[in-house]
N, C-alpha and C positions, 0 to 999 in steps of 0.2 A: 815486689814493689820497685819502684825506678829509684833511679841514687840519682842526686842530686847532681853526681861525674855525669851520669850520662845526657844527651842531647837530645832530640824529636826534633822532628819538622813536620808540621802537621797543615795539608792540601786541603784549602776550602774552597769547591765551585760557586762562583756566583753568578747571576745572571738577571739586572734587572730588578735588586733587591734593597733600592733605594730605602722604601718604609719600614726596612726592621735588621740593615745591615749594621746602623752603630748599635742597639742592642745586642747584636751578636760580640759585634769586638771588645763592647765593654766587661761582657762577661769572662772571654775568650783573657783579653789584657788580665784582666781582674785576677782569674785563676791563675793560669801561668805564670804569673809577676808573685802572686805567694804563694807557690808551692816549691820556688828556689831553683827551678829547671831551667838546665839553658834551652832554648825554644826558638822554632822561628815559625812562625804565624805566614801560610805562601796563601796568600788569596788568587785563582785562578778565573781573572777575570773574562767571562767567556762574548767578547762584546757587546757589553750592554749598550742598552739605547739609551740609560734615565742618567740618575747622576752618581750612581754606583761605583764606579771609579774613581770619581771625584771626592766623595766621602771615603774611600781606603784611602787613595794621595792624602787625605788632612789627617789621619791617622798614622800614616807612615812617617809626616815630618815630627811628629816628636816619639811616636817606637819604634824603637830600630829594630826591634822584632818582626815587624810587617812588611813582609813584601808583597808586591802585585803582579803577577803574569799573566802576559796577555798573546792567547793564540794569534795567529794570522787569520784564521777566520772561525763563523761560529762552529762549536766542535760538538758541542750537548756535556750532559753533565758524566758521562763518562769516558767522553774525546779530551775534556777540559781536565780530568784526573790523569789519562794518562798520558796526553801531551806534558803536564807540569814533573808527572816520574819521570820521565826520560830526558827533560830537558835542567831541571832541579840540578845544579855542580852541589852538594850539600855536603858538609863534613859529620854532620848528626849520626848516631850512634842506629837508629829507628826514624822510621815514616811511619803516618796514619794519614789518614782521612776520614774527614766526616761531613754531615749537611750542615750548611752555614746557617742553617734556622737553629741549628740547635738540638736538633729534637733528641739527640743525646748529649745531656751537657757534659763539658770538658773533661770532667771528674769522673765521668765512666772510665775514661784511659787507665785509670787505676786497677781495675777488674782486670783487662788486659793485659795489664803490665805482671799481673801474678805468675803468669803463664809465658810470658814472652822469654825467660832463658833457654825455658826446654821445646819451646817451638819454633817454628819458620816464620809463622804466622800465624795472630790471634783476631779473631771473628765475633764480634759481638753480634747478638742474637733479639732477635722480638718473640721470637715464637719459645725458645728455652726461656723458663721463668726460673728455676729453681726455687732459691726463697724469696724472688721479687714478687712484687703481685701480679697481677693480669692488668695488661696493657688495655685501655679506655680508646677503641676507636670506635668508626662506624662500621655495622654488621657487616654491610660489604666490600671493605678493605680487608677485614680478619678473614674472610671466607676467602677473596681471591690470593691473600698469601698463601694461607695454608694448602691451597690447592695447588699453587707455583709449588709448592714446597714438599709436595706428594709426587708433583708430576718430575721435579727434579730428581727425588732421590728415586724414581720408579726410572726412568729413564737413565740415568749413569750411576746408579747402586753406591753411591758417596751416601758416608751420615751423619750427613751436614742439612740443620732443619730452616736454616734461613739464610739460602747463600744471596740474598738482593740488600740484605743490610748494608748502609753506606758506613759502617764505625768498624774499621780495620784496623790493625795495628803490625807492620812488618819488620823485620831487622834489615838492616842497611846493604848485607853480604847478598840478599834473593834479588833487591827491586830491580834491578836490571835485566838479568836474564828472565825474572817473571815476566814484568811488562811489557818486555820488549818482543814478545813472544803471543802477548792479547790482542786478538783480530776484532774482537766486536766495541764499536765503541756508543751503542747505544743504551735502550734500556736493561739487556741483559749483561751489560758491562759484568758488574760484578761474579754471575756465575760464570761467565770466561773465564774472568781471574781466579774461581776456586778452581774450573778444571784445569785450569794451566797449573797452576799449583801443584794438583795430585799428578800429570804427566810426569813434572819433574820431580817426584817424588819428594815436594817440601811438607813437613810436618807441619800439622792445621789444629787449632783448638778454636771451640765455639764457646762462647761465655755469654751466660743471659746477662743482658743489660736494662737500664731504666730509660723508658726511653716515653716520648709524648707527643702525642698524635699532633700532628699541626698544618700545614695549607698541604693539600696535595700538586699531584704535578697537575700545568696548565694544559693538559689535555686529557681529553673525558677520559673518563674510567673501559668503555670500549673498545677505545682507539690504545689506550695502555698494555689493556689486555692481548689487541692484535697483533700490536708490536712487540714485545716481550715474548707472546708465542710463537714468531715466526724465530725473534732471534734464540731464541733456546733450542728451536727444533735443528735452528742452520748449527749452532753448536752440536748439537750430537750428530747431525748429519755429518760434519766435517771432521770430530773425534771420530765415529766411526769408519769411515775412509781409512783414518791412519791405524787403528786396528786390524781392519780385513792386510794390512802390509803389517800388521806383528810390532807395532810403534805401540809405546803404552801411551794410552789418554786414554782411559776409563776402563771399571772393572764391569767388562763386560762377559756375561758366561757363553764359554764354548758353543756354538752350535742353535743358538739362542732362533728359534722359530720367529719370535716376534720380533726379535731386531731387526731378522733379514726383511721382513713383511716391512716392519716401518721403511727400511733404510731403502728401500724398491720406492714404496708410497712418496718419500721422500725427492725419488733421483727425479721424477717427473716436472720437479719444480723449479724452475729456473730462481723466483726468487728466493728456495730456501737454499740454491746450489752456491748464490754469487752475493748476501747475507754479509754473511759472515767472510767477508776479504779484504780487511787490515783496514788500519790510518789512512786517510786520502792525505795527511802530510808528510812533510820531510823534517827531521830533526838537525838542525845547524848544528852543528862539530862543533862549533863556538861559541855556543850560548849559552848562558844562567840565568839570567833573569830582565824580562823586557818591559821596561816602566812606562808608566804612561807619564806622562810631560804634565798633564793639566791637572 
């Protein structure tokens, strides 16, 4: 459990979330303000169009817990996580992130935090229930994770059963050389971030969390699907490259027939070769945090 010493800084993407972002901070201020943590609440405003930013600003004049960062341009919600690690000066003890709906409330960090002395990084879980109960979505969200979640661990032999969860929990000593290190910054964000993780040999723990089904993302469930499969293939395509050189990124076995088959199948493709090829921005040496005016 966290000591009261300790600090968090905890990264929430928004975008456009005018009709349900002061519910989120009310809950967000609410917790954090009695649980006696020193906290700092980094909203990652990824340019909205509504009045999104303008609702953090009237929240930021009276907590000082609240800040707002705003990329230089739109980044998606996992360019806007790792734009705000690397550019964050934060003196906090620990980083997390989470989705700014909610859909695990605050209070999971808890679960996390059991585990966070003796790991690098702790991972909360949809698919690990332990004694939670079974998560209430539609048939066809729980089918296409579980299947992300096969086709993960079939393909980089990690056992880790929900690496797309957005509720992480890190110590302050990795995010640097972790992040700094994540080439993908779309919907397979997060499983970049586990395999970087395992290259650098950082300890990982998964912890089932409470979690609750709520707006999915604004693009169909097809277009989800095609996107997320090209970037996970460009991930292994590109761990595997630095394998065939003896670089660790993933446990892959010796001699492996079907690697070679995919990683051939693979090379034909220009867009799963050029995927997966970093930040299109640049990180100012001098920056912390860039407020909006209005």
């Amino acid at each position: 459990m966290v000591s009261t010493k300790d600090s968090i800084a905890v990264i929430l993407p928004v975008f456009n979330e005018e009709h349900r972002i002061r519910k989120s901070i009310d809950r967000l201020t609410s917790y954090f303000n009695g649980s006696g943590w020193d906290y700092q609440l980094i909203f990652v405003d990824d340019r909205s169009t509504d009045s999104t930013t303008s609702i953090i600003n009237e929240y930021r004049r009276s907590e000082k817990n609240i800040q707002i960062l705003i990329p230089p341009e739109h980044l998606g919600k996992g360019g806007s996580i790792l734009y705000a690690a690397l550019t964050l000066k934060s003196s906090a003890n620990y980083l997390a992130y989470m989705d700014s709906d909610l859909a695990a409330d605050p209070s999971e960090l808890e679960r996390l935090f059991q585990y966070i002395q003796d790991f690098d990084l702790v991972i909360g879980s949809r698919i690990l229930r332990g004694d939670l109960g079974p998560i209430t979505r539609p048939i066809h969200r729980s089918f296409f994770s579980h299947l992300y979640s096969r086709l993960f661990r079939t393909l980089f032999r990690m056992p880790i059963r929900d690496p797309q969860c957005g509720f992480k929990l890190f110590k302050k000593e990795v995010i640097l050389n972790l992040f700094g290190e994540i080439k993908t910054m779309g919907f397979a964000f997060d499983t970049d971030m586990i395999v970087t993780a395992y290259s650098q040999c950082l300890t990982i723990k998964e912890v089932p969390i409470a979690w609750a089904h709520g707006k999915s993302s604004k693009l169909g469930l097809l277009k989800e699907i095609r996107k997320m499969g090209i970037d996970l293939f460009s991930i292994w395509y590109h761990c595997h490259l630095l394998w065939l050189e003896d670089i660790i990124s993933y446990p892959q076995k010796k001699g492996s027939v079907y690697g070679r088959i995919l990683f051939k199948f693979l090379s034909m493709s220009d867009t799963i070769k050029t995927r997966h090829s970093g930040p299109k921005f640049s990180i100012p040496l001098n920056m912390n945090i860039v407020e909006s005016s209005t």
